[in-house]
C-alpha positions, 0 to 999 in steps of 0.5 A: 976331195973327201968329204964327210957330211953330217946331218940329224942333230938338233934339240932333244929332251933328257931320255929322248932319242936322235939319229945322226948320219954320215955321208963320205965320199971322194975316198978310195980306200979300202981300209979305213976307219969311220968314227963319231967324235964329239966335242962338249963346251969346254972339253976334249974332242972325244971319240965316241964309237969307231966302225972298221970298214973291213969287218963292220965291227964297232967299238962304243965308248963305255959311256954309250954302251947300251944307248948308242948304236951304229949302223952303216951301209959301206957300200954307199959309205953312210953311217947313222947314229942311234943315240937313246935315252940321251942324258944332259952330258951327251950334249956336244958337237958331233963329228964324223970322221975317218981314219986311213990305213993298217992301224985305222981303228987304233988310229979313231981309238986313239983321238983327235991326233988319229983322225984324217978327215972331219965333217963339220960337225952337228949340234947335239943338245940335250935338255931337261 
């Protein structure tokens, strides 16, 4: 059973930072994709940032370009979020998901329709 399990989100302050981490397990894969989605009130689910289990590349969502980074430990399947200088629009549920096979990152890039499993999700709030 694959599971992803998401931890770290909570409340911050407008220009604050928070880590958000993925642990995933029951897959064998090797190629596979692990993204964070989000979702804010009344929106899309929208990826966020899409981390290629082959070479480790990311792809950030220019919105988070320069504020969010990702970091990951394949062998242990873990995957962190740094998010900084946090804005009021950042506020969502955040999810971290995994997309399977040849086209895994174009899967993760190409939306919620992409993705093959989902974590729960943690509440991110951003707050002045």
């Amino acid at each position: 059973e694959v599971q992803l399990v998401e931890s770290g989100g909570g409340l911050v302050q407008t220009g604050g930072s928070l880590r958000l981490s993925c642990a995933a397990s029951g897959f064998t894969e090797g190629y596979y994709s692990i993204g964070w989605f989000r979702q804010a009130p009344g929106k899309e689910r929208e990826w966020v940032t899409c981390t290629d289990s082959v070479d480790g590349t990311t792809t950030y969502r220019d919105s988070v370009k320069g504020r969010f980074t990702v970091s990951s430990d394949k062998s242990k399947k873990v995957i962190d979020l740094d998010m900084t200088n946090l804005k009021d629009e950042d506020t969502a549920v955040y999810y971290c998901t995994v997309s399977l096979g040849w086209m895994r990152v174009e899967k993760c890039l190409g939306g919620a329709h992409g993705v093959d499993y989902w974590g729960e999700g943690t509440l991110v709030t951003v707050s002045s």
